[in-house]
C-alpha positions as protocol buffer text, in pm:
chain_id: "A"
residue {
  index: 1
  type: UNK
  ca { x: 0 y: 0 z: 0 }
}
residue {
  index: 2
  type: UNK
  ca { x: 124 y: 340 z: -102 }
}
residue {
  index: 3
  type: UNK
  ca { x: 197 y: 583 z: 143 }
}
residue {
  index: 4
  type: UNK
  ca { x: 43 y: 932 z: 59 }
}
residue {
  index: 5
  type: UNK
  ca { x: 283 y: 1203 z: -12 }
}
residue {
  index: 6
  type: UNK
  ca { x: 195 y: 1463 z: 284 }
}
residue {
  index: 7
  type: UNK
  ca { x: 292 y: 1192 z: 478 }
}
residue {
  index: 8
  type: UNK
  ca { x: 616 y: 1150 z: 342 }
}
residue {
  index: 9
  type: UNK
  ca { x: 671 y: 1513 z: 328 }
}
residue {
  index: 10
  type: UNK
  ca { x: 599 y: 1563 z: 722 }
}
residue {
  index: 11
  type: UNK
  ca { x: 851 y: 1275 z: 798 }
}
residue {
  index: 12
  type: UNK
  ca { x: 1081 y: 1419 z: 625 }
}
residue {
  index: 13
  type: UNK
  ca { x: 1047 y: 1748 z: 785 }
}
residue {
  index: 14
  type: UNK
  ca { x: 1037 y: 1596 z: 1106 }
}
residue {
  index: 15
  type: UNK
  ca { x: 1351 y: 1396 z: 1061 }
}
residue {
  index: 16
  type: UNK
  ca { x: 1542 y: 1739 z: 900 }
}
residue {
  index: 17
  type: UNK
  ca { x: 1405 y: 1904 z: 1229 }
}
residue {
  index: 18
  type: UNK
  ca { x: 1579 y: 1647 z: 1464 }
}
residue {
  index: 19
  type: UNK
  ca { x: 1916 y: 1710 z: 1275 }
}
residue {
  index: 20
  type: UNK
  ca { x: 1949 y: 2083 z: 1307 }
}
residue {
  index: 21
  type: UNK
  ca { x: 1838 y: 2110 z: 1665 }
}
residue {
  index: 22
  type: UNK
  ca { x: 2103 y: 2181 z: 1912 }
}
residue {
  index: 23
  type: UNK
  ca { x: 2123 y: 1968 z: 2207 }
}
residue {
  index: 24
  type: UNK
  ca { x: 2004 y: 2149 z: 2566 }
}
residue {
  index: 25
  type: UNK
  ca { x: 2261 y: 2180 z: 2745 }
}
residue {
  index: 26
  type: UNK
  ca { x: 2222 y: 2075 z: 3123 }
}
residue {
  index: 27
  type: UNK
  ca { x: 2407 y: 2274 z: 3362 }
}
residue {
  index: 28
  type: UNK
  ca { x: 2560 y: 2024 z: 3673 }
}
residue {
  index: 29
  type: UNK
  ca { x: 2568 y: 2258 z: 4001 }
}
residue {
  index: 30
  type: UNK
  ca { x: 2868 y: 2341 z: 4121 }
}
residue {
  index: 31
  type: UNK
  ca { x: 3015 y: 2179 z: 4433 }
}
residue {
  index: 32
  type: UNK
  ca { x: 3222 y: 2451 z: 4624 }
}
residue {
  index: 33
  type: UNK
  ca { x: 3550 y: 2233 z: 4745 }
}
residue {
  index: 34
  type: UNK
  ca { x: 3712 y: 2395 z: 5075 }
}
residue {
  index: 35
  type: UNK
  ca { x: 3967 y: 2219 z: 5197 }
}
residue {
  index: 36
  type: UNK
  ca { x: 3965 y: 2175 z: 5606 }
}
residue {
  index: 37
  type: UNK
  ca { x: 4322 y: 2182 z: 5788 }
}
residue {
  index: 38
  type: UNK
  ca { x: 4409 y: 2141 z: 6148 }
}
residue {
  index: 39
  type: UNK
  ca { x: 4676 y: 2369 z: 6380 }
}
residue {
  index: 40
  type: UNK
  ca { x: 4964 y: 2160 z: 6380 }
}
residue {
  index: 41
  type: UNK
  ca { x: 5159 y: 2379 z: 6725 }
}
residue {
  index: 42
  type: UNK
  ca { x: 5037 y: 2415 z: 7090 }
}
residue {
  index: 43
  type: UNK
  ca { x: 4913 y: 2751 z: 6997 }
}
residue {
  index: 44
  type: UNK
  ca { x: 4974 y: 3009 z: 6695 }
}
residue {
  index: 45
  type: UNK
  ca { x: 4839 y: 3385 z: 6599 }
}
residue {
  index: 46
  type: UNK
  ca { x: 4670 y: 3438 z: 6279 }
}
residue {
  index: 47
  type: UNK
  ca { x: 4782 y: 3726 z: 6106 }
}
residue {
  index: 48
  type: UNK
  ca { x: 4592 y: 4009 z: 5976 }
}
residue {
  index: 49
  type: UNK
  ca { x: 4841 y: 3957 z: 5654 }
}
residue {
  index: 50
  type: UNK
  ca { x: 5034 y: 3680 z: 5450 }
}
residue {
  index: 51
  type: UNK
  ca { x: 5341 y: 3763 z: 5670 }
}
residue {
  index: 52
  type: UNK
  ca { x: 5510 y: 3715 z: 5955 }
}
residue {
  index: 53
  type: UNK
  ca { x: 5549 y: 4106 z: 6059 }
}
residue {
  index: 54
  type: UNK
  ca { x: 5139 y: 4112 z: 6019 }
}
residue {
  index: 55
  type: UNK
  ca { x: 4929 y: 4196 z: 6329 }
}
residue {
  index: 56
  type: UNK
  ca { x: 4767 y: 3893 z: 6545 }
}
residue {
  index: 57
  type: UNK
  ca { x: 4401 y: 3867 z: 6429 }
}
residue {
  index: 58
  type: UNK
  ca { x: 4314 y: 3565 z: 6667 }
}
residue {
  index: 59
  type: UNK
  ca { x: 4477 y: 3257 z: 6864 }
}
residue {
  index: 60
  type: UNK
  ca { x: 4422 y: 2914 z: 6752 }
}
residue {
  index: 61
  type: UNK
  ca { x: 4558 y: 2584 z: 6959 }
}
residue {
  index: 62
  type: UNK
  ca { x: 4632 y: 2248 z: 6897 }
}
residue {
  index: 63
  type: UNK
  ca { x: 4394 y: 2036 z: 6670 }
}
residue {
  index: 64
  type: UNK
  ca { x: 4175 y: 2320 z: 6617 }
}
residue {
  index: 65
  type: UNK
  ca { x: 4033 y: 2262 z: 6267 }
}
residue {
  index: 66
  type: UNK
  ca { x: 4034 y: 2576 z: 6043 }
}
residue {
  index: 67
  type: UNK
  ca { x: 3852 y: 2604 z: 5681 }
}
residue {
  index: 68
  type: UNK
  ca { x: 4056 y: 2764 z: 5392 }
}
residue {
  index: 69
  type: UNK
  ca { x: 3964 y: 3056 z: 5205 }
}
residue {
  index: 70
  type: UNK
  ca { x: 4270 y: 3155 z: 5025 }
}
residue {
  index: 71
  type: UNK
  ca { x: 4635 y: 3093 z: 4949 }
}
residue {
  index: 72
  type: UNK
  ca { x: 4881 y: 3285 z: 4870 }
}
residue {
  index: 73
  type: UNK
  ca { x: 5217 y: 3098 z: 4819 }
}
residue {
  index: 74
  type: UNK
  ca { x: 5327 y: 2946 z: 5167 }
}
residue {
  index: 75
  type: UNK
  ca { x: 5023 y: 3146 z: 5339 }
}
residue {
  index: 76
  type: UNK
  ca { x: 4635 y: 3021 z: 5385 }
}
residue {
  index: 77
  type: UNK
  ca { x: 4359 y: 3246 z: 5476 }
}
residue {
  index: 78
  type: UNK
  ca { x: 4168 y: 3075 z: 5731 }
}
residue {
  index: 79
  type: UNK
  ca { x: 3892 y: 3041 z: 5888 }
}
residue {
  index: 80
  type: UNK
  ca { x: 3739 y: 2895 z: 6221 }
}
residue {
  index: 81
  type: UNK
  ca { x: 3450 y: 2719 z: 6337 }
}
residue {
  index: 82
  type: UNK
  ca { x: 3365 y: 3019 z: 6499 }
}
residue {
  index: 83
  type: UNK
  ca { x: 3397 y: 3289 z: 6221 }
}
residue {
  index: 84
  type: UNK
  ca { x: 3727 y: 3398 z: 6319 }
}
residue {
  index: 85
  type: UNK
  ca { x: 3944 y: 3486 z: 6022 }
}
residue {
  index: 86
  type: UNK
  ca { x: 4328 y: 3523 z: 5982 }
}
residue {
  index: 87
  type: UNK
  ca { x: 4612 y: 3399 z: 5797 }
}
residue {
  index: 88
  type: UNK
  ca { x: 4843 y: 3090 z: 5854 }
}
residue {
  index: 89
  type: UNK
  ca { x: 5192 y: 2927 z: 5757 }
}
residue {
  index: 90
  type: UNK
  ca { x: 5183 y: 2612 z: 5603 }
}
residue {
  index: 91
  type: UNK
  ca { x: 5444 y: 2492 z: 5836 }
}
residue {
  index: 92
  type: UNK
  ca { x: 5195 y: 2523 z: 6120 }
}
residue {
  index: 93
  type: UNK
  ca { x: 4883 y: 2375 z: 5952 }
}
residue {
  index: 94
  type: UNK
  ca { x: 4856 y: 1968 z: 5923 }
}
residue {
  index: 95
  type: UNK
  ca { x: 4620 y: 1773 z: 5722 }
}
residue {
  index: 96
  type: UNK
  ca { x: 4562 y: 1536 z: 5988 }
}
residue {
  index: 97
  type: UNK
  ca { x: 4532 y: 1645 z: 6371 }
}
residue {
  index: 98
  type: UNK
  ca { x: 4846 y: 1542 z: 6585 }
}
residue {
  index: 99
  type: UNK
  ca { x: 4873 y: 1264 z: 6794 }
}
residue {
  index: 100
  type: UNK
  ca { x: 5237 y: 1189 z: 6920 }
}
residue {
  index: 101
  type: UNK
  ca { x: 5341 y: 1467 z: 7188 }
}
residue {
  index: 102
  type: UNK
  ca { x: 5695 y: 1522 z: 7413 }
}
residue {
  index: 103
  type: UNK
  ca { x: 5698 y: 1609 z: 7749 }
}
residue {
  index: 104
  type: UNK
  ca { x: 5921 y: 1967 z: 7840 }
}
residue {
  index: 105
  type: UNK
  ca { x: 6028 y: 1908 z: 8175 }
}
residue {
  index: 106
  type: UNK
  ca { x: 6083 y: 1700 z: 8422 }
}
residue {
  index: 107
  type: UNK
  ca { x: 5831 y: 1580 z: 8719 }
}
residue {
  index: 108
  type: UNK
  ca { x: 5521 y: 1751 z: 8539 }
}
residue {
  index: 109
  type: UNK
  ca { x: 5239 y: 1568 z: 8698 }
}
residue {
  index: 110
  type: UNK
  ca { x: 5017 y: 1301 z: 8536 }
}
residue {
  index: 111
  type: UNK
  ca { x: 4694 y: 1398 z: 8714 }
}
residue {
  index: 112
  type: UNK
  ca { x: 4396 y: 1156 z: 8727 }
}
residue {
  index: 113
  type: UNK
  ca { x: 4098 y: 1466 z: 8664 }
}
residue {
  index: 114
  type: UNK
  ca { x: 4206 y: 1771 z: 8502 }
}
residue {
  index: 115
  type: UNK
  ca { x: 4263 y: 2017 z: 8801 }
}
residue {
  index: 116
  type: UNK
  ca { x: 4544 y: 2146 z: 9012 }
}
residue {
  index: 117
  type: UNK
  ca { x: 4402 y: 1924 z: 9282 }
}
residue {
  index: 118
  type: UNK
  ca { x: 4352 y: 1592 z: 9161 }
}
residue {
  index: 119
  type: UNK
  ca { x: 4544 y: 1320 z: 9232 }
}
residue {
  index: 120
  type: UNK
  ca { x: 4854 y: 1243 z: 9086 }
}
residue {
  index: 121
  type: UNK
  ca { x: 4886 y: 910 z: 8922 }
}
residue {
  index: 122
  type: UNK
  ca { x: 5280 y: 948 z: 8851 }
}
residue {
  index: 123
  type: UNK
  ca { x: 5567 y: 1200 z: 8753 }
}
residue {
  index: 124
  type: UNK
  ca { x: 5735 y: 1240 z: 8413 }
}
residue {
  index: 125
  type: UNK
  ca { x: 6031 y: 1296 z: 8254 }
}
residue {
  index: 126
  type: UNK
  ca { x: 6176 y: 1542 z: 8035 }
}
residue {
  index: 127
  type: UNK
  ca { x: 6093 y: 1393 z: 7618 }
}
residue {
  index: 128
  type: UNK
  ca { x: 5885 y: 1142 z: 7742 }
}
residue {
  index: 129
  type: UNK
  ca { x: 5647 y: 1057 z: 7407 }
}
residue {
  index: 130
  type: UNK
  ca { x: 5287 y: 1038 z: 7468 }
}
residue {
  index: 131
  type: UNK
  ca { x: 4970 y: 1013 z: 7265 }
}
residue {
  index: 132
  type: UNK
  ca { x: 4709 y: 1244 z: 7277 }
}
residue {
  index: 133
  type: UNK
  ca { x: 4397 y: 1127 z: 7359 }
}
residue {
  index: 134
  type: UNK
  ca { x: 4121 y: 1411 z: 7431 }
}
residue {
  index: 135
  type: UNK
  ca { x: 4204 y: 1772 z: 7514 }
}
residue {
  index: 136
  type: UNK
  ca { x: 3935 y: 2044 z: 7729 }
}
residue {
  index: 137
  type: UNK
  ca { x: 3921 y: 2433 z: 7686 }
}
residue {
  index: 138
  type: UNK
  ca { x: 4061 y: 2500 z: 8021 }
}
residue {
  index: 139
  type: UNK
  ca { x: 4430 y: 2331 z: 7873 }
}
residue {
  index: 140
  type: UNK
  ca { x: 4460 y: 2023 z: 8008 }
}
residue {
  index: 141
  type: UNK
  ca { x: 4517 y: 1738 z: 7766 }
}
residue {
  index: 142
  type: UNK
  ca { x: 4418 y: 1353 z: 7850 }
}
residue {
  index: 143
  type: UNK
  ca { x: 4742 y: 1151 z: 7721 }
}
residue {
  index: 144
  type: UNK
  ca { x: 4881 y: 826 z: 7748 }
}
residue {
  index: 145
  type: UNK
  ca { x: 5294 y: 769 z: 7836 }
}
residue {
  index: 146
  type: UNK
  ca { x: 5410 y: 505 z: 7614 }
}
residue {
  index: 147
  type: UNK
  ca { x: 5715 y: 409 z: 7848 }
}
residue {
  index: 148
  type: UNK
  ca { x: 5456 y: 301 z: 8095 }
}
residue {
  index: 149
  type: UNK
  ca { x: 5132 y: 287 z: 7976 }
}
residue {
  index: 150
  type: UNK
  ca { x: 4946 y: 538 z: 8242 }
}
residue {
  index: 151
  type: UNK
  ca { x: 4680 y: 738 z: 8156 }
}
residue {
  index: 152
  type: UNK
  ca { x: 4592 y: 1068 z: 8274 }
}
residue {
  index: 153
  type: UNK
  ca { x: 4563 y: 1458 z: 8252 }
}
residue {
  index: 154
  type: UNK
  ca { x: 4838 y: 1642 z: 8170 }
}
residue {
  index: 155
  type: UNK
  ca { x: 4872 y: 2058 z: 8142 }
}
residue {
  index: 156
  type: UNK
  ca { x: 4920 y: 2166 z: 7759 }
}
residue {
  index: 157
  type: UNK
  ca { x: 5169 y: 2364 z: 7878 }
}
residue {
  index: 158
  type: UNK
  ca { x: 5359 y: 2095 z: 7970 }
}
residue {
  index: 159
  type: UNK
  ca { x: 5412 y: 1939 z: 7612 }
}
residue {
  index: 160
  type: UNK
  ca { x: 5513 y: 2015 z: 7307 }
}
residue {
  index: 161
  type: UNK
  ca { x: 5529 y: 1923 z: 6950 }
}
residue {
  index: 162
  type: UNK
  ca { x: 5886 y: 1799 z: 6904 }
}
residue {
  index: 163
  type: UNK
  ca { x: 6141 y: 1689 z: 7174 }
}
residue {
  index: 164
  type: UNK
  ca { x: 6332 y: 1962 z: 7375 }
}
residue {
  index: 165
  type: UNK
  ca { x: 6666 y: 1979 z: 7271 }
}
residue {
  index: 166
  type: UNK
  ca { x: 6862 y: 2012 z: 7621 }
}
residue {
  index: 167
  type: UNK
  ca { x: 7152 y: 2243 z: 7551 }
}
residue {
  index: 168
  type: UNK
  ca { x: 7473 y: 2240 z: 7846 }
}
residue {
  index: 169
  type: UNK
  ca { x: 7477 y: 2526 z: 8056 }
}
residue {
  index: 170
  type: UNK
  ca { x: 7782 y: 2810 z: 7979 }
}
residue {
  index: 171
  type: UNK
  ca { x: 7983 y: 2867 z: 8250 }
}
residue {
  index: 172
  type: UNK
  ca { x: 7993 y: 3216 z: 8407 }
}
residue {
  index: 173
  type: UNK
  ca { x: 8312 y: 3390 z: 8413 }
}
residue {
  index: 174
  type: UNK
  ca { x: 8575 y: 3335 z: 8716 }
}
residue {
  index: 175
  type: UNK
  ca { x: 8370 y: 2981 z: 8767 }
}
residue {
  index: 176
  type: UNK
  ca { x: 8601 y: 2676 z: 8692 }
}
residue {
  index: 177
  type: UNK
  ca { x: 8475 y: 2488 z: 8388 }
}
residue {
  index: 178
  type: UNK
  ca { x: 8257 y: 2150 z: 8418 }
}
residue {
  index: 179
  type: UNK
  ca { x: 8480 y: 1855 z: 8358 }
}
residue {
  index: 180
  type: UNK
  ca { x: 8390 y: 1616 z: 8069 }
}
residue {
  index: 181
  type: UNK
  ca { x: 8145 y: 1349 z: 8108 }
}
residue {
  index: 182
  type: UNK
  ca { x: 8384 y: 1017 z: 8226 }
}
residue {
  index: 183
  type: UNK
  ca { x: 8356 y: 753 z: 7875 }
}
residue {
  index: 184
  type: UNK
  ca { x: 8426 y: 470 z: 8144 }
}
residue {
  index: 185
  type: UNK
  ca { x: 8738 y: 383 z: 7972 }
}
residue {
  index: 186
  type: UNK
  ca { x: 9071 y: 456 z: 8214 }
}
residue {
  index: 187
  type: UNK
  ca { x: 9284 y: 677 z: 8049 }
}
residue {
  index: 188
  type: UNK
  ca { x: 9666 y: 483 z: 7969 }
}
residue {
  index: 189
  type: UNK
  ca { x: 9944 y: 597 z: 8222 }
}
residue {
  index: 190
  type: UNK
  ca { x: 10199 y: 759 z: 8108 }
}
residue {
  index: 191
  type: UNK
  ca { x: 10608 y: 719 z: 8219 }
}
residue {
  index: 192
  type: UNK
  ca { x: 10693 y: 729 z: 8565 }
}
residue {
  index: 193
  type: UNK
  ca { x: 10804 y: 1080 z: 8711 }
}
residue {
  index: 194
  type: UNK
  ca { x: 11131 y: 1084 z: 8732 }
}
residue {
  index: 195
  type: UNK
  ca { x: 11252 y: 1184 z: 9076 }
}
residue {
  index: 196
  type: UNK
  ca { x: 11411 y: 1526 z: 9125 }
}
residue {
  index: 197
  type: UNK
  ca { x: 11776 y: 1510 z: 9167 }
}
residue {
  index: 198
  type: UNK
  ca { x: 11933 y: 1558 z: 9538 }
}
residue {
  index: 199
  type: UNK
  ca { x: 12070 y: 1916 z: 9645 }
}
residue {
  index: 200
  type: UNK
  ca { x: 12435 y: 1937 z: 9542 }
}
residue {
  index: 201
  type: UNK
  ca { x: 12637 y: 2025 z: 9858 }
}
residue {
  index: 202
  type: UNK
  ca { x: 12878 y: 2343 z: 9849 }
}
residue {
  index: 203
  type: UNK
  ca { x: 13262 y: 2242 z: 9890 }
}
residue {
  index: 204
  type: UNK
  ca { x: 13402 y: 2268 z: 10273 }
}
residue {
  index: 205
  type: UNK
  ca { x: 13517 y: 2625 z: 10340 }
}
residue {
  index: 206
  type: UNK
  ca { x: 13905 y: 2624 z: 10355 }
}
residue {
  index: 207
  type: UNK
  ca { x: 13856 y: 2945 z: 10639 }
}
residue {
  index: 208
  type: UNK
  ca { x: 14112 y: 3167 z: 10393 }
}
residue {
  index: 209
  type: UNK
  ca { x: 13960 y: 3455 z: 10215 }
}
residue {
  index: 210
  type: UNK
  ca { x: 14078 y: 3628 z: 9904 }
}
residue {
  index: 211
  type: UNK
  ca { x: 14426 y: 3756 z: 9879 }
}
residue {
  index: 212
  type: UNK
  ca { x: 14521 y: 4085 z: 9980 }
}
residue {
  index: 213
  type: UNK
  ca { x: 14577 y: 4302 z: 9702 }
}
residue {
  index: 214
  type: UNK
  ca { x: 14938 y: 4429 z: 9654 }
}
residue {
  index: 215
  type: UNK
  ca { x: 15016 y: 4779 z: 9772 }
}
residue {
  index: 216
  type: UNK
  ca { x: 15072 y: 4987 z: 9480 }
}
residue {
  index: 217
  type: UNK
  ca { x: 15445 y: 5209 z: 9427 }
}
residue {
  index: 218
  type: UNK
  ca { x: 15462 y: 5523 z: 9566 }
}
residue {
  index: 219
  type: UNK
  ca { x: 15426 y: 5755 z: 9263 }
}
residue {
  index: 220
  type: UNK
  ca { x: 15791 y: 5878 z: 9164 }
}
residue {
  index: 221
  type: UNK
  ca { x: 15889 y: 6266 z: 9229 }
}
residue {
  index: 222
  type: UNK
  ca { x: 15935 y: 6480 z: 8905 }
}
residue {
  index: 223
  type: UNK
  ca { x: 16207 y: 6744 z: 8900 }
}
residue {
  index: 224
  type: UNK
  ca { x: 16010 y: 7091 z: 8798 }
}
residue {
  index: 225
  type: UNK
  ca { x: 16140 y: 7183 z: 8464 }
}
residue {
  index: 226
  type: UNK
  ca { x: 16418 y: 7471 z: 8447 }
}
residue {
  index: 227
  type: UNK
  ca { x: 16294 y: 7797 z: 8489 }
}
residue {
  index: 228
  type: UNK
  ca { x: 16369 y: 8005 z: 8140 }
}
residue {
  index: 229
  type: UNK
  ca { x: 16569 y: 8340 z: 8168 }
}
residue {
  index: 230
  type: UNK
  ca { x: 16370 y: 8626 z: 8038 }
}
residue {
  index: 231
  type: UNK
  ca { x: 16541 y: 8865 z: 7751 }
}
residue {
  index: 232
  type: UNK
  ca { x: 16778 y: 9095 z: 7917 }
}
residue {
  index: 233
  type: UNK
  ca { x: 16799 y: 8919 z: 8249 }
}
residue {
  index: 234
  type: UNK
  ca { x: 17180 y: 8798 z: 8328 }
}
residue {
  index: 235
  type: UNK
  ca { x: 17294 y: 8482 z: 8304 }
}
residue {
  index: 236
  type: UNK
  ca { x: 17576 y: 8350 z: 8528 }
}
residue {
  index: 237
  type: UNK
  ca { x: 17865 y: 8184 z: 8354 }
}
């Protein structure tokens, strides 16, 4: 059965109408990517500018998670969970929040409760590594010591980031210098001292002294020279 021509002619059109469209375009909507870092020190100041002579905008501690808004080279405009805004050093941001802590000083108190008055569980020493577990505003941090295992409480001002580097003290001046730590090795001995020879006595004294020195001559009498006769004066035969 034939196919009547208007029919043709509209499929025709229709299929020339497909061709020539242009394809709608659907727009995806854009995801806005910030990327989240956390303070890697105890505490830093945010700057008001990408430098280190900038003003301090606001105080940030450890862990706290800041948003970025902007980089510039080694600096990141940040951001806080409270609205706070200043900028950062790379060196001091971390993509993951620190765990591994040193202790500064020596006999800082593990406490069982956060507070001057709770009761100590033990005493520390000076670089001893311990893992942070949970940390409160008022700056206590709770931390376990990997030498022993002990939990507790421990000030935040009592660790630190990186081990303390324990430098000897200088001596003052007039105070005798420390001696050097003993290696446990005994020095070798050198050659006996040789004793000191004995005195050498003086010779007996004979009792005579020097010789008497010769008496010198009597000095020899000079005839006075002959007295000259003036011009005119006689002159005996």
């Amino acid at each position: 059965m034939r196919k009547p021509a208007w029919l043709l002619g509209a499929l025709a059109l229709g299929f020339l109408g497909c061709a020539t469209a242009e394809p709608v375009r659907v727009e995806a909507p854009v995801v806005e990517r910030h990327t989240f870092f956390y303070v890697a020190e105890m505490e830093i100041s945010l700057k008001s500018g990408p430098e280190e002579t900038g003003g301090d905008a606001a105080k940030v501690g450890l862990n706290d998670r800041v948003q970025q808004v902007e980089r510039r080279g080694s600096w990141f405009l940040v951001r806080t969970a409270d609205g706070r805004q200043g900028w950062a050093n790379d060196r001091d941001l971390s993509l993951r929040p620190v765990s591994d802590l040193f202790v500064r000083r020596w006999g800082a108190r593990l406490q069982a409760e956060p507070g001057e008055k709770s009761k100590t569980v033990t005493r520390l020493r000076q670089n001893d590594r311990v893992q942070l577990v949970d940390k409160d505003p008022q700056g206590w941090a709770k931390v376990t010591v990997a030498r022993t295992g002990n939990t507790g409480w421990l000030e935040l001002r009592d660790l630190a980031t990186a081990q303390v580097v324990v430098r000897p003290r200088r001596s003052k001046p007039g105070e005798p210098a420390a001696a050097p730590p003993s290696t446990g090795t005994p020095e070798p001995a050198g050659p006996p001292a040789q004793a000191a020879p004995p005195p050498q006595q003086a010779a007996p004294s004979t009792g005579l002294g020097p010789k008497a020195a010769e008496a010198a001559p009597p000095p020899a009498k000079t005839s006075p020279a002959p007295r000259k006769a003036k011009p005119g004066m006689f002159e005996p035969f």
